[in-house]
CHARMM internal coordinates of N, CA and C (Angstrom, degrees):
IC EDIT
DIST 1 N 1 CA 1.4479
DIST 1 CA 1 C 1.5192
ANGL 1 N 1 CA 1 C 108.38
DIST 1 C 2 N 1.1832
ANGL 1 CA 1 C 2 N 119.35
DIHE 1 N 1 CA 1 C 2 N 110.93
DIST 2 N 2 CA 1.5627
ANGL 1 C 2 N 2 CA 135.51
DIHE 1 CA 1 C 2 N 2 CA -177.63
DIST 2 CA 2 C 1.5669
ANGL 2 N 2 CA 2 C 99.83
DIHE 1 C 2 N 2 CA 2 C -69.45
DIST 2 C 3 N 1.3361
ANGL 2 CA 2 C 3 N 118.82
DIHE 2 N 2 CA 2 C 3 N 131.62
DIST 3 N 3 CA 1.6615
ANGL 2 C 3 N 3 CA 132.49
DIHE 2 CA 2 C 3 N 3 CA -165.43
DIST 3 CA 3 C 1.9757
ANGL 3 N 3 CA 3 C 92.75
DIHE 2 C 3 N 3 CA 3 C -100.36
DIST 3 C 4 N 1.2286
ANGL 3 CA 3 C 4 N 103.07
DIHE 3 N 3 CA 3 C 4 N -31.16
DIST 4 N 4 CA 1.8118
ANGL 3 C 4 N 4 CA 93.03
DIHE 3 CA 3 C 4 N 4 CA 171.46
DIST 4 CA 4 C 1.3901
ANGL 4 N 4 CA 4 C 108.51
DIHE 3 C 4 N 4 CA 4 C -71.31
DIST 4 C 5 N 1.4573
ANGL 4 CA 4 C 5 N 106.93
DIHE 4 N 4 CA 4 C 5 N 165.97
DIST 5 N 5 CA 1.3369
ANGL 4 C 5 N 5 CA 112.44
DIHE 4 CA 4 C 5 N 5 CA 159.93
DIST 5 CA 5 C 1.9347
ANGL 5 N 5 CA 5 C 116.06
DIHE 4 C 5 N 5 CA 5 C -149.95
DIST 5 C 6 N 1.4719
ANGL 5 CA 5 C 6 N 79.58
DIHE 5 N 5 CA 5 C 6 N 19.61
DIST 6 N 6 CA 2.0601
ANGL 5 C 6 N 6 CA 90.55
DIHE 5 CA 5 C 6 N 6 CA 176.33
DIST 6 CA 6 C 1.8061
ANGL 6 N 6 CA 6 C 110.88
DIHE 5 C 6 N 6 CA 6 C -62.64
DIST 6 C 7 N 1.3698
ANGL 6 CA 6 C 7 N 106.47
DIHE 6 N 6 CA 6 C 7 N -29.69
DIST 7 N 7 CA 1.1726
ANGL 6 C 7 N 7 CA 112.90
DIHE 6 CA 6 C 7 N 7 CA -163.30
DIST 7 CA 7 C 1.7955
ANGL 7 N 7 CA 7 C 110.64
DIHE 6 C 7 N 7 CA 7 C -106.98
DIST 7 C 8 N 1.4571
ANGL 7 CA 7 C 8 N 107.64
DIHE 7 N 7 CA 7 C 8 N -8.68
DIST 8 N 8 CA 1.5533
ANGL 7 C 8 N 8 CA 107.79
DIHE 7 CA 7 C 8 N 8 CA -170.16
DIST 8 CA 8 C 1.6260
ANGL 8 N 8 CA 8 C 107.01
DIHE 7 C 8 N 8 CA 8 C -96.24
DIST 8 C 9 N 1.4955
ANGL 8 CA 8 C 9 N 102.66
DIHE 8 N 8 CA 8 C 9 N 166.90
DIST 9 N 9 CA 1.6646
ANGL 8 C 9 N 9 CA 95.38
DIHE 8 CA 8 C 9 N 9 CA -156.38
DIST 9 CA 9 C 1.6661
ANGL 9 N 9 CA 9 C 86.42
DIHE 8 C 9 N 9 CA 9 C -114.37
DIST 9 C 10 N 1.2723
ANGL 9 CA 9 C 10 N 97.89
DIHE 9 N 9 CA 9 C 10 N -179.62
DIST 10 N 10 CA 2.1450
ANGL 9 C 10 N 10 CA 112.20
DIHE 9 CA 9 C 10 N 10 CA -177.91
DIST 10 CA 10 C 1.0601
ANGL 10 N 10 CA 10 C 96.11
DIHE 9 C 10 N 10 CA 10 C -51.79
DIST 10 C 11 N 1.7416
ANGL 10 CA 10 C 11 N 129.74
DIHE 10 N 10 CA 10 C 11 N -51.15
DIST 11 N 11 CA 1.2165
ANGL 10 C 11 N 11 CA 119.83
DIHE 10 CA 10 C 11 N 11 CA -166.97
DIST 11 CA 11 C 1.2286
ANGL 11 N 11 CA 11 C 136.07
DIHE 10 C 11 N 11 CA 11 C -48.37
DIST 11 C 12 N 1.7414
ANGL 11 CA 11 C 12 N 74.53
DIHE 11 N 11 CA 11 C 12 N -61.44
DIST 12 N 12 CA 1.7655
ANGL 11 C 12 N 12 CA 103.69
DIHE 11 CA 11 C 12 N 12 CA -179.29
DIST 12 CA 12 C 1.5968
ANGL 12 N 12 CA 12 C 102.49
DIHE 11 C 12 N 12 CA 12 C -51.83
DIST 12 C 13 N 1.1475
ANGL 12 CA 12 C 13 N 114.03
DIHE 12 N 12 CA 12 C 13 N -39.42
DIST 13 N 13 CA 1.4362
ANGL 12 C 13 N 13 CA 106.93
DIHE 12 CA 12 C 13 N 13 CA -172.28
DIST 13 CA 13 C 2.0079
ANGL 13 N 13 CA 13 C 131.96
DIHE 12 C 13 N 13 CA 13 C -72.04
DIST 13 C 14 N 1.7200
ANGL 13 CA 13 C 14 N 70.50
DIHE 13 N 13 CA 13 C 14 N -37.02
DIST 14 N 14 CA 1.9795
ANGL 13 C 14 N 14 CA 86.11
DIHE 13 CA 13 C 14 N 14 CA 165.02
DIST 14 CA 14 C 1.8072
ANGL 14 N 14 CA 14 C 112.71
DIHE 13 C 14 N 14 CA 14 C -53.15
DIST 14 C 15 N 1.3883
ANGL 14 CA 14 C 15 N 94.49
DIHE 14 N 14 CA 14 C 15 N -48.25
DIST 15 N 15 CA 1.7410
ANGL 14 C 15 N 15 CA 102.45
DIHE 14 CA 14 C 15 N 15 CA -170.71
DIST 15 CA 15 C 1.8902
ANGL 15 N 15 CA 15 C 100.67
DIHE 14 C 15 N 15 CA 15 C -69.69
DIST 15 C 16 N 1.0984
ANGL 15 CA 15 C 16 N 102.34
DIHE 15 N 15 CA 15 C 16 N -46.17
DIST 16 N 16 CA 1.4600
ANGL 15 C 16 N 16 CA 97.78
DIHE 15 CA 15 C 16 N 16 CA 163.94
DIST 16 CA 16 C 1.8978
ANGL 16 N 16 CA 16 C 131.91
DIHE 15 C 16 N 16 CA 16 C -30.89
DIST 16 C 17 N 1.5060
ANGL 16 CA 16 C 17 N 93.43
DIHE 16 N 16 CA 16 C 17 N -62.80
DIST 17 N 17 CA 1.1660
ANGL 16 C 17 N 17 CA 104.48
DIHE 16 CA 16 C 17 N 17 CA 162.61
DIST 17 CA 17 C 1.6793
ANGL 17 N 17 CA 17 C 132.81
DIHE 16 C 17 N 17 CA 17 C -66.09
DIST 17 C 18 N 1.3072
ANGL 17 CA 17 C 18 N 115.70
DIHE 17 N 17 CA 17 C 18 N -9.08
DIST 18 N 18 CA 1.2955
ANGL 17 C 18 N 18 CA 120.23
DIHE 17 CA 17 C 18 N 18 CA 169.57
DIST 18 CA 18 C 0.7380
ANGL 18 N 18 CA 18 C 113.23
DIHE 17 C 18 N 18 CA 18 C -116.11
DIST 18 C 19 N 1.6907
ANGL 18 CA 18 C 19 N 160.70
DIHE 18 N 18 CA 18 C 19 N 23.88
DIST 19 N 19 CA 1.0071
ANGL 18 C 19 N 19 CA 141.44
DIHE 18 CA 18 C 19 N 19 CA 41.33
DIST 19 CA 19 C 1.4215
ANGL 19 N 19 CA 19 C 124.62
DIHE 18 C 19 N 19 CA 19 C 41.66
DIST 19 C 20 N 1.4867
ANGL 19 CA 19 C 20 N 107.20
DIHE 19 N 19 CA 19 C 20 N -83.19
DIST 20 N 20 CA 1.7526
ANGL 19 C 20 N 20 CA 122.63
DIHE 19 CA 19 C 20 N 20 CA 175.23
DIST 20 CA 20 C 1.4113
ANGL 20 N 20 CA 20 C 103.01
DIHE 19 C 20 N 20 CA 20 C -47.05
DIST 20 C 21 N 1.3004
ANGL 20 CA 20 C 21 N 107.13
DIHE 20 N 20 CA 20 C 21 N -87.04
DIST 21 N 21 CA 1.5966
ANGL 20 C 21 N 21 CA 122.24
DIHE 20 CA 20 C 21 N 21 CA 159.58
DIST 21 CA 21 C 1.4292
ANGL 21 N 21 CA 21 C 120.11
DIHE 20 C 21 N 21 CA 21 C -0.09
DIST 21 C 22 N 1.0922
ANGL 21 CA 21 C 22 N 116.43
DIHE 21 N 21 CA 21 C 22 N -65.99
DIST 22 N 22 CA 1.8204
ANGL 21 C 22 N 22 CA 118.99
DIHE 21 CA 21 C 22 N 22 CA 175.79
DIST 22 CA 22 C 1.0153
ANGL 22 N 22 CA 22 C 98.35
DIHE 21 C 22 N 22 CA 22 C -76.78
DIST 22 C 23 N 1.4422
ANGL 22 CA 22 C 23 N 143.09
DIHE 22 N 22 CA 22 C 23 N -36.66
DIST 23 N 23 CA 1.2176
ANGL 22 C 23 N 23 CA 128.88
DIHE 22 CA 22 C 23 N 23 CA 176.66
DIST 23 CA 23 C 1.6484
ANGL 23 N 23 CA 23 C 128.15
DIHE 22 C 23 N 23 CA 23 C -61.26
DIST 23 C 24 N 1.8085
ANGL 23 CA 23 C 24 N 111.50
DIHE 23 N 23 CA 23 C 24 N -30.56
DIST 24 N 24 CA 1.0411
ANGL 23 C 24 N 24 CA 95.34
DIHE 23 CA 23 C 24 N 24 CA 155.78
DIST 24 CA 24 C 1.2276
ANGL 24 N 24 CA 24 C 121.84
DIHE 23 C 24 N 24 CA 24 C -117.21
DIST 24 C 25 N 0.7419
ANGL 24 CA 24 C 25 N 119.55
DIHE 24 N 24 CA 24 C 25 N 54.15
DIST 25 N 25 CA 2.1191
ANGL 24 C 25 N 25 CA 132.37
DIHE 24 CA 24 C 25 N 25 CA 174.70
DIST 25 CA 25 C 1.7150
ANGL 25 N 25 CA 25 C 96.01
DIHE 24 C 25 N 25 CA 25 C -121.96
DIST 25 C 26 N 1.3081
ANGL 25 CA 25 C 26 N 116.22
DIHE 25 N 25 CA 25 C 26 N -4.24
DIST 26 N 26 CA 1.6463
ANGL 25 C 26 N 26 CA 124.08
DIHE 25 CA 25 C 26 N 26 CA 166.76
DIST 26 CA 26 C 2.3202
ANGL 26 N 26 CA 26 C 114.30
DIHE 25 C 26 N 26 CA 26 C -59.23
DIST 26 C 27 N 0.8393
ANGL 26 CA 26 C 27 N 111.36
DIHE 26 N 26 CA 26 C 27 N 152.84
DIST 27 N 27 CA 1.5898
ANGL 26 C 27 N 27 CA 114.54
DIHE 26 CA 26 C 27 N 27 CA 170.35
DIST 27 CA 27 C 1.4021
ANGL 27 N 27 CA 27 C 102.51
DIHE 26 C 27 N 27 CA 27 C -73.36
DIST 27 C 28 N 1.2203
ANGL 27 CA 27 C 28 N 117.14
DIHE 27 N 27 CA 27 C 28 N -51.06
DIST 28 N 28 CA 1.7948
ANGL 27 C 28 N 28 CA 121.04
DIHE 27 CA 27 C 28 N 28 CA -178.09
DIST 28 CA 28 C 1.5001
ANGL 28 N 28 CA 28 C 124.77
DIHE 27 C 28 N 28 CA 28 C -87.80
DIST 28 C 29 N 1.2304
ANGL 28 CA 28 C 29 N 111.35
DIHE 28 N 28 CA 28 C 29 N 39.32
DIST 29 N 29 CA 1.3784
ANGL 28 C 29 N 29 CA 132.46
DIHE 28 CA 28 C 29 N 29 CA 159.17
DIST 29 CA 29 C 1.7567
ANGL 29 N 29 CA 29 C 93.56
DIHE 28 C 29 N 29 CA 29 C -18.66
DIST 29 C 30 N 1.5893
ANGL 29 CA 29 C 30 N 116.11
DIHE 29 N 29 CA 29 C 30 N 137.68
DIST 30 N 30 CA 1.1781
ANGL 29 C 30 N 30 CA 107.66
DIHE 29 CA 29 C 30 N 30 CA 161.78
DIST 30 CA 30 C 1.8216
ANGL 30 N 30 CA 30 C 105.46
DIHE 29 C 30 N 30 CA 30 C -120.14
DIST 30 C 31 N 1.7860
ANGL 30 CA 30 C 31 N 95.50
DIHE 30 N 30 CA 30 C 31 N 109.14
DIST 31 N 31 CA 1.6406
ANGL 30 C 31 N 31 CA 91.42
DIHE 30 CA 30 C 31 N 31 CA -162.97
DIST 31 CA 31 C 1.7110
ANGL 31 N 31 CA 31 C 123.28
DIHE 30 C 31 N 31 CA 31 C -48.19
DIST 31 C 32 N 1.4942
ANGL 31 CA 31 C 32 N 96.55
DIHE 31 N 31 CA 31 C 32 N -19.45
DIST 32 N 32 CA 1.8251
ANGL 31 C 32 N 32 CA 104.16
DIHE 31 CA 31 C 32 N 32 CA -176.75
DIST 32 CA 32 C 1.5594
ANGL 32 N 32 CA 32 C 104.43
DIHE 31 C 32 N 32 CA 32 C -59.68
DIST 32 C 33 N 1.1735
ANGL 32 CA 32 C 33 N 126.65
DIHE 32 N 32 CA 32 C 33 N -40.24
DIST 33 N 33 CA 1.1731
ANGL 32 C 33 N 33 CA 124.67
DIHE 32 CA 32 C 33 N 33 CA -160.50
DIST 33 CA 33 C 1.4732
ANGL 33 N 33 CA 33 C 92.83
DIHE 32 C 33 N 33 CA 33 C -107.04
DIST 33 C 34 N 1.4054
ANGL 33 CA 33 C 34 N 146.03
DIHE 33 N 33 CA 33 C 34 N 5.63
DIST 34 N 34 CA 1.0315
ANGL 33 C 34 N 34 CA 147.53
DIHE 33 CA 33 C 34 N 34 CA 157.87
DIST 34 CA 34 C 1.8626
ANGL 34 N 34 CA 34 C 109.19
DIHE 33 C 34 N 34 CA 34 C -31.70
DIST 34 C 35 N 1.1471
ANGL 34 CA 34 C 35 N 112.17
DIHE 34 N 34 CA 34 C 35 N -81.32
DIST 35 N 35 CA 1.4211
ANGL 34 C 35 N 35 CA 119.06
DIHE 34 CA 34 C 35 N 35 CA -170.77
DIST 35 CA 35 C 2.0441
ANGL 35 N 35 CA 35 C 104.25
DIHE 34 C 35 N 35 CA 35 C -61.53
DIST 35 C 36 N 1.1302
ANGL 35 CA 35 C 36 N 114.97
DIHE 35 N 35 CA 35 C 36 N -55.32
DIST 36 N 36 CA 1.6179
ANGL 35 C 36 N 36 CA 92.19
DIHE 35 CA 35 C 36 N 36 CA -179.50
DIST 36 CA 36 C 1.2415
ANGL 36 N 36 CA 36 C 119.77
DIHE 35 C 36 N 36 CA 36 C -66.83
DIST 36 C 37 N 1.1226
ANGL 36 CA 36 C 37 N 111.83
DIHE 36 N 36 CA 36 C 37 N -2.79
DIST 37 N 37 CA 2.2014
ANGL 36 C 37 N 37 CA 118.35
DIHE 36 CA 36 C 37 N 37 CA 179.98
DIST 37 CA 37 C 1.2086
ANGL 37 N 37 CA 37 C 87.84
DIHE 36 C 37 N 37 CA 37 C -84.32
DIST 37 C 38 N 1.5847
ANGL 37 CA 37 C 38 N 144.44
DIHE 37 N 37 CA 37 C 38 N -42.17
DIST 38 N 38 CA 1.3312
ANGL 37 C 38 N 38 CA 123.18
DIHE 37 CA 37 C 38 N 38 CA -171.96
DIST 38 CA 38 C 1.8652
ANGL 38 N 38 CA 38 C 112.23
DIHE 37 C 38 N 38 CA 38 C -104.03
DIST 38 C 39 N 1.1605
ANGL 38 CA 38 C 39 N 112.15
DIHE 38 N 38 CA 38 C 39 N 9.79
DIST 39 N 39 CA 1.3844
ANGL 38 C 39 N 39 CA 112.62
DIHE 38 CA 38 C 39 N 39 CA 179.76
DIST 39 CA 39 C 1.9332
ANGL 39 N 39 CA 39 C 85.31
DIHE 38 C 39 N 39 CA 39 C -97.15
DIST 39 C 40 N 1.3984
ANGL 39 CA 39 C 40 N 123.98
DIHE 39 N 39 CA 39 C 40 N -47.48
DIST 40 N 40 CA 1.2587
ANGL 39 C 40 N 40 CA 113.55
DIHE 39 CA 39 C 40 N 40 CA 166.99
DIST 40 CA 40 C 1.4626
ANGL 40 N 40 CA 40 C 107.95
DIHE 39 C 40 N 40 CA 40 C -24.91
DIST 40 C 41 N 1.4615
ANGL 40 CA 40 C 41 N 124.86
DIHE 40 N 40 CA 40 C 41 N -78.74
DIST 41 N 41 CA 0.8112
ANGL 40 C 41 N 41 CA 169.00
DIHE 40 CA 40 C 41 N 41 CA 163.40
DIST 41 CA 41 C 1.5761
ANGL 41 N 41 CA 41 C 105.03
DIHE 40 C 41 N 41 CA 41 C 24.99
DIST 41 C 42 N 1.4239
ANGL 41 CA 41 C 42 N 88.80
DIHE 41 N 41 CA 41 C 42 N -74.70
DIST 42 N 42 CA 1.7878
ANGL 41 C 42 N 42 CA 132.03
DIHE 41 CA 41 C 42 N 42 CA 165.73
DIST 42 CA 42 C 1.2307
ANGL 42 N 42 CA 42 C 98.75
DIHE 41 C 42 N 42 CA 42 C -32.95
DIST 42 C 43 N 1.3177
ANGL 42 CA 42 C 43 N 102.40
DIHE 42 N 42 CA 42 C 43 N -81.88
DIST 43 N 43 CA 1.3953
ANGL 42 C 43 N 43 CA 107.66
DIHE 42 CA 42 C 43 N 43 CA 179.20
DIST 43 CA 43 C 1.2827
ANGL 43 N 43 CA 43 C 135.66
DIHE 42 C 43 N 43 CA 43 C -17.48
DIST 43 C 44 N 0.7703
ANGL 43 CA 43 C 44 N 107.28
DIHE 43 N 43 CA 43 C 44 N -81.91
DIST 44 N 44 CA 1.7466
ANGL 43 C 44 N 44 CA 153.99
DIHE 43 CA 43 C 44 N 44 CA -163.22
DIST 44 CA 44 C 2.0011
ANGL 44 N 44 CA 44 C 79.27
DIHE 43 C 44 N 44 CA 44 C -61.94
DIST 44 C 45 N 1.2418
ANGL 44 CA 44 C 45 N 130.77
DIHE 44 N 44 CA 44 C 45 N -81.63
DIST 45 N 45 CA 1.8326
ANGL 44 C 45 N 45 CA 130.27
DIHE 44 CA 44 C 45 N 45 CA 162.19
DIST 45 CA 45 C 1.2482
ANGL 45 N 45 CA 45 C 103.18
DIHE 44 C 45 N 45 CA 45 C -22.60
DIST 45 C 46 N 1.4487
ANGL 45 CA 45 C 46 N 127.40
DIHE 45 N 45 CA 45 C 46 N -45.39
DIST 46 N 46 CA 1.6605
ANGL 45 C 46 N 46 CA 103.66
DIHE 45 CA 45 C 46 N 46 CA -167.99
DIST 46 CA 46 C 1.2994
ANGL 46 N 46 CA 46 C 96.43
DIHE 45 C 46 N 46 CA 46 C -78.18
DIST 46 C 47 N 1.5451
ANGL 46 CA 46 C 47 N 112.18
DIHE 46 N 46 CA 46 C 47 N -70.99
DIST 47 N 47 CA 1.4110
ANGL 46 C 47 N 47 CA 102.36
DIHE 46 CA 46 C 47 N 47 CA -174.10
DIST 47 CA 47 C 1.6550
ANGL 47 N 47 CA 47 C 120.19
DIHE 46 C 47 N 47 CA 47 C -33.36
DIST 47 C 48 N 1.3095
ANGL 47 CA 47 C 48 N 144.51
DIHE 47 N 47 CA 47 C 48 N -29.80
DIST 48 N 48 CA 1.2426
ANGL 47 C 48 N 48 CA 127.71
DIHE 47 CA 47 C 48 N 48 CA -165.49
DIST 48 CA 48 C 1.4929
ANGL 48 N 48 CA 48 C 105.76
DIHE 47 C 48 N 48 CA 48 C -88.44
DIST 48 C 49 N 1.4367
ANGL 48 CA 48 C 49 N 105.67
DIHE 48 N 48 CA 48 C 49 N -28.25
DIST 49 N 49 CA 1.7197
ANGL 48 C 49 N 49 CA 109.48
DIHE 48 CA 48 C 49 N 49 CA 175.16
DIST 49 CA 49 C 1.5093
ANGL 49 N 49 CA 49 C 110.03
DIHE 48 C 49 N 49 CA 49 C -72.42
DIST 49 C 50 N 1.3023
ANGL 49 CA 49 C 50 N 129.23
DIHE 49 N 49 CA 49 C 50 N -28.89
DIST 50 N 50 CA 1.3354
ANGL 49 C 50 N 50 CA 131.53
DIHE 49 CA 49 C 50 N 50 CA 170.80
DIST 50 CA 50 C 1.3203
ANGL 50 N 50 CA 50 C 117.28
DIHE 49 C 50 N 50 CA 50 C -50.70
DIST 50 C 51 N 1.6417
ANGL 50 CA 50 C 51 N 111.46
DIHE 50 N 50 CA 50 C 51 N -37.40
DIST 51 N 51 CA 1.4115
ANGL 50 C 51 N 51 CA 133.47
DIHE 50 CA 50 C 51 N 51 CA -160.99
DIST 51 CA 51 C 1.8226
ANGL 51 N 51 CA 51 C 96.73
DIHE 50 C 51 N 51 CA 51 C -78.00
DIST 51 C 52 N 1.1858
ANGL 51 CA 51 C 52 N 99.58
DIHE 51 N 51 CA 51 C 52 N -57.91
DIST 52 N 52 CA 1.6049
ANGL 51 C 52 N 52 CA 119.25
DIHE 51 CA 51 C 52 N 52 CA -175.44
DIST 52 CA 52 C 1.5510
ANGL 52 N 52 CA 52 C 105.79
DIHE 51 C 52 N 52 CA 52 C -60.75
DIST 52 C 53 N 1.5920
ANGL 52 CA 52 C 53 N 115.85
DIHE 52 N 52 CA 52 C 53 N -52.60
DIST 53 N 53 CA 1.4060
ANGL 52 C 53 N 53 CA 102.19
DIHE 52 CA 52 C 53 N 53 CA 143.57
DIST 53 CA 53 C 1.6688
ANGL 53 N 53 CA 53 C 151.95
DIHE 52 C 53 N 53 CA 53 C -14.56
DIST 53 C 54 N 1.1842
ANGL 53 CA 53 C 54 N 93.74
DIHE 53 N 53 CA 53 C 54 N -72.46
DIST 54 N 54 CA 1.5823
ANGL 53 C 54 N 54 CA 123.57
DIHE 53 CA 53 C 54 N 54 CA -171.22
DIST 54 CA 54 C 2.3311
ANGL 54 N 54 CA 54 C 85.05
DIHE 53 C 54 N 54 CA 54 C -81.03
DIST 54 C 55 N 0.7926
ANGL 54 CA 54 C 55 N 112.56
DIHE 54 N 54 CA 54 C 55 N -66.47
DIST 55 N 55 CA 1.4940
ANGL 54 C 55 N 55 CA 91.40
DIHE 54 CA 54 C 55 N 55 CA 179.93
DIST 55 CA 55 C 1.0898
ANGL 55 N 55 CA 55 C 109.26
DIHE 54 C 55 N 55 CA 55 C -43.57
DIST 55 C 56 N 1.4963
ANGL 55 CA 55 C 56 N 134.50
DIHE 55 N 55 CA 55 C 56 N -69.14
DIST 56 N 56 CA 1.2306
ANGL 55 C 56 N 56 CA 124.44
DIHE 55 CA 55 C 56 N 56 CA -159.72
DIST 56 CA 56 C 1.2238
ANGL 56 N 56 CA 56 C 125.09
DIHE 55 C 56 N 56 CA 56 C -38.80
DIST 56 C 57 N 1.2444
ANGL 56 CA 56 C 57 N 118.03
DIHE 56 N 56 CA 56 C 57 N -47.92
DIST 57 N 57 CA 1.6089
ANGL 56 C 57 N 57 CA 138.52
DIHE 56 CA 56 C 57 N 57 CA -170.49
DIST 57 CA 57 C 1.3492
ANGL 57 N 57 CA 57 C 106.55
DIHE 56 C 57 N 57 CA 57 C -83.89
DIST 57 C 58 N 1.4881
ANGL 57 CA 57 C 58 N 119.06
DIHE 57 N 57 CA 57 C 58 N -27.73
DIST 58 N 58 CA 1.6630
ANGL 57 C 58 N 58 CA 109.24
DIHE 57 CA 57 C 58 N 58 CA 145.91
DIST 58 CA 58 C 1.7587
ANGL 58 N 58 CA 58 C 125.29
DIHE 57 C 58 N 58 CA 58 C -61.92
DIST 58 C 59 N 1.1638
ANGL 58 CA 58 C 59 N 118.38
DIHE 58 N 58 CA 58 C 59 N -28.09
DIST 59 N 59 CA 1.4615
ANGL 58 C 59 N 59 CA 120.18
DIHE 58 CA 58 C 59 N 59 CA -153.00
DIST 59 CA 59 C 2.0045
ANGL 59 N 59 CA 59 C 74.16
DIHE 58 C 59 N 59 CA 59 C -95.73
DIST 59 C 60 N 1.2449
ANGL 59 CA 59 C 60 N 132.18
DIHE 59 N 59 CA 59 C 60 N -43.40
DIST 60 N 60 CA 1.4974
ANGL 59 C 60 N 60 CA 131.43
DIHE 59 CA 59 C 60 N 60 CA 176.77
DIST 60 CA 60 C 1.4503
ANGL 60 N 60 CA 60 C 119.98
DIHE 59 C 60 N 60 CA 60 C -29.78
DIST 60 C 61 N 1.3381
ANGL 60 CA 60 C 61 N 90.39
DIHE 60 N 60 CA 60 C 61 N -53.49
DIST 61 N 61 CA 1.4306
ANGL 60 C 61 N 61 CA 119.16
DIHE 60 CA 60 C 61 N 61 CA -166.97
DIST 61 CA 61 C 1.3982
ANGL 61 N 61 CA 61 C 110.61
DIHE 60 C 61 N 61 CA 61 C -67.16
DIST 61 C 62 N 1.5658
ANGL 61 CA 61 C 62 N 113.78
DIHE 61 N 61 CA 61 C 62 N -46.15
DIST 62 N 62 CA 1.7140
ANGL 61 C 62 N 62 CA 126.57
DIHE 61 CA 61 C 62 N 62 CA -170.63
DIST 62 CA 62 C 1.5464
ANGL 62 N 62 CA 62 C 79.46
DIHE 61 C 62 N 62 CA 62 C -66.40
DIST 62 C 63 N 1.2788
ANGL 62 CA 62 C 63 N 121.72
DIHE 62 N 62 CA 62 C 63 N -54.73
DIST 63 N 63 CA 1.8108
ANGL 62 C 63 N 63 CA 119.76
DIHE 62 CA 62 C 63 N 63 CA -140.56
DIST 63 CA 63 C 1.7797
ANGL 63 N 63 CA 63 C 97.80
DIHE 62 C 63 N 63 CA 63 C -56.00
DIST 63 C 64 N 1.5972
ANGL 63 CA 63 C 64 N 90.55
DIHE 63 N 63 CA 63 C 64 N -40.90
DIST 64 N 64 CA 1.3691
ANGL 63 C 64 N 64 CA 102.21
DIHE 63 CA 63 C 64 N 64 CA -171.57
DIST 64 CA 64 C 1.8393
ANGL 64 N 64 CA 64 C 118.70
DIHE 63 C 64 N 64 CA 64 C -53.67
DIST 64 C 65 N 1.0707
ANGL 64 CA 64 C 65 N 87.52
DIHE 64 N 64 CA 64 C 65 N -57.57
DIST 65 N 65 CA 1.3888
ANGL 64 C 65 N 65 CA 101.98
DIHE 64 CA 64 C 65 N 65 CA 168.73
DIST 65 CA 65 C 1.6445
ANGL 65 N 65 CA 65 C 130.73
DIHE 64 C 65 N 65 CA 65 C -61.67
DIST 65 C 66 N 0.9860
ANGL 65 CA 65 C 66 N 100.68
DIHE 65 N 65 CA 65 C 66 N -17.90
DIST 66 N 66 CA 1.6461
ANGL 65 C 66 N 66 CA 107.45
DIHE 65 CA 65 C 66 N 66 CA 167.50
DIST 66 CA 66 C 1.2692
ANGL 66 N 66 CA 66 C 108.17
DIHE 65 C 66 N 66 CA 66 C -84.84
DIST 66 C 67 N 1.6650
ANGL 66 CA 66 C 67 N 129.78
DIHE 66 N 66 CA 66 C 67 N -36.68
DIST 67 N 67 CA 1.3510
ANGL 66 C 67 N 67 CA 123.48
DIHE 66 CA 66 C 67 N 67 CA 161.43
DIST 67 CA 67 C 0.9475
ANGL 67 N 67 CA 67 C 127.56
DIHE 66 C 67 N 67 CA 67 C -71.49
DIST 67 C 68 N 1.2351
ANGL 67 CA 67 C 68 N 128.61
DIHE 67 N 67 CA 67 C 68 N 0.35
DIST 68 N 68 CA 1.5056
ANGL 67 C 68 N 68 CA 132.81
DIHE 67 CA 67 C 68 N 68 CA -179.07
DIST 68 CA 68 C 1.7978
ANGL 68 N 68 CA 68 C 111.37
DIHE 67 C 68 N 68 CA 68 C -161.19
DIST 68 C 69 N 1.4059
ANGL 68 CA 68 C 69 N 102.56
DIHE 68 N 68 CA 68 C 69 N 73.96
DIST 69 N 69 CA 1.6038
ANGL 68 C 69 N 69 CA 110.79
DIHE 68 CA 68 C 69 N 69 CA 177.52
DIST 69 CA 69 C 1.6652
ANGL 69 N 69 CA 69 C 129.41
DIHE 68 C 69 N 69 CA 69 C -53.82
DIST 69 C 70 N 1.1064
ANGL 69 CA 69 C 70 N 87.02
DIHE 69 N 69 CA 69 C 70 N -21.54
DIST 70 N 70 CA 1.6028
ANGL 69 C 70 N 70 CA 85.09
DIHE 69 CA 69 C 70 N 70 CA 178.58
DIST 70 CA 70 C 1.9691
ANGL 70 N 70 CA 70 C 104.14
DIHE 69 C 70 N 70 CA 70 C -89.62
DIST 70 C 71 N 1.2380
ANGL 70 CA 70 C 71 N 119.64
DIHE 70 N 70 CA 70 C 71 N -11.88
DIST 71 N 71 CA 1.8156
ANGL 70 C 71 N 71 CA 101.48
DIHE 70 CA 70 C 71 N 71 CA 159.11
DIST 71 CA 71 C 1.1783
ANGL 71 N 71 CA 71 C 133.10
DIHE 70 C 71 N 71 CA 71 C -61.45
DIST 71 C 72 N 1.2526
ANGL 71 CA 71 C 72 N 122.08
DIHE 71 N 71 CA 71 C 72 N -18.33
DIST 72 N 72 CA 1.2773
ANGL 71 C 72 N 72 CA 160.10
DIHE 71 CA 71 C 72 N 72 CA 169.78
DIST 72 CA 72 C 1.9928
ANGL 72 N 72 CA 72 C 107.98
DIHE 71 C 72 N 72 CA 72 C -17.56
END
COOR INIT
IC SEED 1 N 1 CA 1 C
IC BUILD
């Protein structure tokens, strides 16, 4: 599990998290690694909402601009 996330994409990161996810919805939870599997966790949620973010307000922007060409 890669601790950056400058370089990982929505995807990569969704599958990341399910991954986590089955890992702890498992019976043999291993409590040591309990807390950095969900501080990953964190992570890995901001970054994808950032992503979902940052599209939106791109896809805003195009919409915008197709209704009104001269803002351009």
């Amino acid at each position: 599990m890669s601790s950056d996330t400058t370089e990982i994409g929505y995807a990569e990161a969704m599958t990341e998290l399910d991954v986590i996810l089955d890992r702890l919805d498992s019976d043999d939870v291993d409590i040591d690694q309990l807390s950095t599997s969900v501080a990953r966790a964190a992570t890995l949620i901001e970054l994808c909402r950032s992503r979902i973010s940052a599209a939106k307000t791109e896809v805003e922007r195009v919409v915008t601009a197709l209704d009104d060409p001269d803002e351009q």
